[in-house]
N, C-alpha and C positions, 0 to 999 in steps of 0.2 A: 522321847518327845520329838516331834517332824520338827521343828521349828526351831531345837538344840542341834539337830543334825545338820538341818540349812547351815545354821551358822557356821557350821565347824566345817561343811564343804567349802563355803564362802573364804571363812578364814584361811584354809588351806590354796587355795587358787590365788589368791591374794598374794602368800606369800610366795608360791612359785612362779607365778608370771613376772612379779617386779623384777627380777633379775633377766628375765627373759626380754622385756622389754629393755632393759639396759643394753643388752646383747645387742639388740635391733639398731641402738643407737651409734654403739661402738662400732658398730659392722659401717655403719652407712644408710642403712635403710631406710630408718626416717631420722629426723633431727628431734625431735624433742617427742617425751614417752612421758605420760599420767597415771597413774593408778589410782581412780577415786574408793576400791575397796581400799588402799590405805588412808590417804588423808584423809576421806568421807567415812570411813569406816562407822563410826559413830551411829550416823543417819543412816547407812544401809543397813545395821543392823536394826535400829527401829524399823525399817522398813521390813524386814524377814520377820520381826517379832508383831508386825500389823498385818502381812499376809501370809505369813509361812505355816500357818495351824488350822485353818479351818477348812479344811474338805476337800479343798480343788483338785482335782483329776487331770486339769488342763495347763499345760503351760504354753504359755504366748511366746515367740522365742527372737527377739533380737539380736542384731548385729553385735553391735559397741556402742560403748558411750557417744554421746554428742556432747558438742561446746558449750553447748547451751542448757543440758539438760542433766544428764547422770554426772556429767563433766565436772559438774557444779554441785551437784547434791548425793552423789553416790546412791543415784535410787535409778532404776529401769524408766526411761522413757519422761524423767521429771520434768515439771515444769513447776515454774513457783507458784503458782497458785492453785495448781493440780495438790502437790505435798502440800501445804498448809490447808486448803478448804475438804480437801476430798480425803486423802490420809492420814490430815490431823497431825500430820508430824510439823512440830517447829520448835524454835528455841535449844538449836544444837549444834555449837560451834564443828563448822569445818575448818582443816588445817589446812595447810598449803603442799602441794608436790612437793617432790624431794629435790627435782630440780628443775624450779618453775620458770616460765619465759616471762616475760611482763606482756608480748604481743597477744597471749593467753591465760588473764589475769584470771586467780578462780577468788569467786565471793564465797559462794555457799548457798545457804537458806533462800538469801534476802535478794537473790542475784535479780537486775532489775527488768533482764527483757527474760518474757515467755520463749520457752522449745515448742514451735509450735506442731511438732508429730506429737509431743507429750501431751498437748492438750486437746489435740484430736483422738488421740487413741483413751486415753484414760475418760474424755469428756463421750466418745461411743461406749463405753462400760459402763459410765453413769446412766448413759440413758437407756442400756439393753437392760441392767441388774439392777439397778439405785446405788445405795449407800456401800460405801468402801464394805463391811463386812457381808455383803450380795455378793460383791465381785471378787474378795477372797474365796467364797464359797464356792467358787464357777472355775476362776482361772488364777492363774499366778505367772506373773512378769519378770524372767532373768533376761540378760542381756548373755548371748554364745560369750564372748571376749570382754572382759572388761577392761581392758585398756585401752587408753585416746592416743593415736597418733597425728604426727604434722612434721609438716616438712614444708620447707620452699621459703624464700623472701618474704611470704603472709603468714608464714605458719599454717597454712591451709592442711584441714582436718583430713589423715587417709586413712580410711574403711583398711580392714584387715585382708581383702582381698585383693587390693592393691599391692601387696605387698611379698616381695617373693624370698627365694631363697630357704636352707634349711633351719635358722633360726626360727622363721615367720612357720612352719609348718611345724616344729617343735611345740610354737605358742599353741596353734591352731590344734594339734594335739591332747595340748592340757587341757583345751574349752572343751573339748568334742569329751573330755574325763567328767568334767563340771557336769557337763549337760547328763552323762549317763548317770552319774548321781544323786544329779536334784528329778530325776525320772522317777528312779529306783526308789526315793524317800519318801515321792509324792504319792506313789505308785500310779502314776500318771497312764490315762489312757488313750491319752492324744499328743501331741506337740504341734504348735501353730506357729510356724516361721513367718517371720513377715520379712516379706518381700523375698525374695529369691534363693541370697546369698544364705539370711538364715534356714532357708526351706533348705537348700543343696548339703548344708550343713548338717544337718539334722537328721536327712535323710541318709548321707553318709555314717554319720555315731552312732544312729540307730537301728543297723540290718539285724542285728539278735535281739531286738526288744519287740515285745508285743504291741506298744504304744504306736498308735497310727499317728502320721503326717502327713499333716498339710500345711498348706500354702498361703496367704493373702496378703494382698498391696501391700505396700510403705506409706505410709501418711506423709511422708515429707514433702515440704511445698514446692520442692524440687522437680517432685513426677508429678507428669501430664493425667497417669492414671488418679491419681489423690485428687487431682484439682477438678476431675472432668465433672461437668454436670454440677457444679457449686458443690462436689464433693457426695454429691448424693449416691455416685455409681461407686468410689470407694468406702461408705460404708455400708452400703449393701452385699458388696464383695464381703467385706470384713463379717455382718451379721451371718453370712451364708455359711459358716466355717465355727460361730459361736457356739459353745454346748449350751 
């Protein structure tokens, strides 16, 4: 069953990156390391069991978690109100990291501000496909890394690509393993990086696979491209790239 397999790739990435991320810590690299496939484990697995089985040929392909989003709920691109109205998932306690900061408190479910990329991107699936079982049937959302990094005086959030050395290419290793198997299960006939780093990724793990790639913005409020045009020129970007 797709959806038994998911999970058991998931589980497995899961347990080999935490260590790796500890690595990163000890090393210097960054200062505080997340793994919401563990404490979230829970919710991401509802999550695999709400999209992981019905059709999709596409997968959408992500960075890493965000503070605000997976960070929080151990799902691809969440935002609370996206998982509760749109994927129905609630009512599932998340635990806490293994070795939490308080600068980067995790709630869970109920966290009270919106990710606002999560609710841009899931809120353009609602409107291209409709209903959550539309958009499993179209595409399916992993993130390349699941793990949150931060470093600095803020704890301020570092993308994977920030981050150098041969531990951090070790990690980047094991995602580029993830991503060939959540392909292989889907039998995926496309892969859809958002933004850059996911596309260059992708395009790298992927030279012996049949599945084509491509490319489309970042939703974060962060780029000029997301925001241009009240947003209209990034989801048309985005619709152009939709199956």
């Amino acid at each position: 069953m797709v959806v038994e397999q998911l999970i058991r790739a998931a589980a497995c990435l899961r347990d080999d990156v935490g260590p790796i991320g500890n690595r990163l810590v000890s090393e210097g690299s960054v200062d505080v390391c997340y793994n919401p496939l563990d404490y979230a484990w829970d919710a991401h697995e509802a999550y695999l069991r709400r999209m992981g089985d019905s059709g999709a040929r596409t997968v959408i392909l992500g960075m890493n978690p965000g503070p605000h989003g997976m960070g929080q709920m151990g799902i691809p691109f969440a935002a609370t109100s996206v998982v509760r109205d749109l994927l129905g998932i609630t009512d599932i306690p998340v635990n806490q990291p293994e070795v939490a900061d308080p600068r980067r408190p995790v709630v869970g479910l109920e966290y009270p501000r919106e990710e606002v990329s999560g609710t841009r991107l899931w809120g353009l699936l609602a409107e291209h496909y409709g209903d959550v079982g539309s958009i499993a049937s179209r595409v399916f959302l992993v993130n390349h890394c699941p793990l949150m990094l931060f470093s600095g005086p803020r704890a301020t959030n570092i993308t994977p690509d920030k981050v150098g050395g041969p531990t951090a290419r070790t990690l980047l290793e094991r995602c580029d393993q993830h991503l060939h198997e959540v392909v292989e299960i889907l039998e995926a006939e496309q892969v859809i990086g958002v933004g850059k780093f996911a596309e260059s990724r992708a395009r790298a793990a992927l030279t012996d696979y049949s599945a084509k790639v491509l490319g489309c913005w970042h939703p974060s409020p962060a780029s000029p491209l997301a925001n241009r045009n009240g947003g209209a020129d990034w989801r048309a970007n985005v619709r152009a790239v939709l199956p």
